[in-house]
C-alpha positions in Angstrom: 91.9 114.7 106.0 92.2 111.4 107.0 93.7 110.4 110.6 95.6 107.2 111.3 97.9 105.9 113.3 99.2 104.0 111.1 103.0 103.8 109.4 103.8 103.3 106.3 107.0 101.2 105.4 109.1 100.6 102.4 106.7 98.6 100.5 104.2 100.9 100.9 105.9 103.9 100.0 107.2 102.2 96.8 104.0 101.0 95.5 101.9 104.6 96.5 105.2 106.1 94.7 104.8 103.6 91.5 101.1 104.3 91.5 101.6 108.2 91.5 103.9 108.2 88.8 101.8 106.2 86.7 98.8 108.4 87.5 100.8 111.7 86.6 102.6 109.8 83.7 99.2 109.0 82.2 97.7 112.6 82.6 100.6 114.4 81.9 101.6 115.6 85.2 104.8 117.1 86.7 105.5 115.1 90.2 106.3 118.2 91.8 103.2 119.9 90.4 100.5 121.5 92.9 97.4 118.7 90.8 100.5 115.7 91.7 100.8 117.2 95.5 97.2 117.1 96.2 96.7 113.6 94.0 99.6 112.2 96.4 97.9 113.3 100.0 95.0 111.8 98.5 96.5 108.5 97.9 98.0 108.2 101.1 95.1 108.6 102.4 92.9 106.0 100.8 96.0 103.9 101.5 95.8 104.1 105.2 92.1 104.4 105.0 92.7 100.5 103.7 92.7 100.4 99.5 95.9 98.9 98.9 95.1 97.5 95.2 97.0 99.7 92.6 94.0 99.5 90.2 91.3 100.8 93.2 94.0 103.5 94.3 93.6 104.6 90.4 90.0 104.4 90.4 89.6 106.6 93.8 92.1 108.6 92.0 90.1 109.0 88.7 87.9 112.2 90.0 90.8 114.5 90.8 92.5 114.4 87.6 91.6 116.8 84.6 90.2 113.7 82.4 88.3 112.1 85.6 86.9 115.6 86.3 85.6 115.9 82.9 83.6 113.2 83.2 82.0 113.8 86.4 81.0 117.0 85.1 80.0 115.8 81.7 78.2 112.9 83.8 74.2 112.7 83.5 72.5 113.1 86.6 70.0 109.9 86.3 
């Protein structure tokens, strides 16, 4: 887990909020799901850990989601 001393304020906490709900929305996630909880400690920490872009939150995002899973897994090891 990521460590900071950091706060978050409103601003922040609506934008990781928008950016969960589209992430679940587009996977078909329940918010209050156990795959949403760990999707959300995730975001917060590549927040504070200084990605702040909604699009590069997604794309950190990508691997813990069924779909982004699937195509680590399916990836070919080059």
């Amino acid at each position: 887990m990521f460590s900071s001393y950091d706060t978050l304020d409103n601003d922040d906490l609506t934008l990781l909020r928008r950016v969960l709900e589209e992430v679940c929305a587009d996977k078909g996630l329940q918010l209050n799901g156990d795959e949403a909880k760990t999707i959300a400690r995730e975001l917060v920490n590549w927040y504070l850990f200084g990605v702040k872009h909604p699009d590069q939150l997604k794309e950190m995002l990508r691997p813990l989601t069924p779909a982004g899973r699937a195509e680590v897994e399916g990836a070919d090891p080059a």
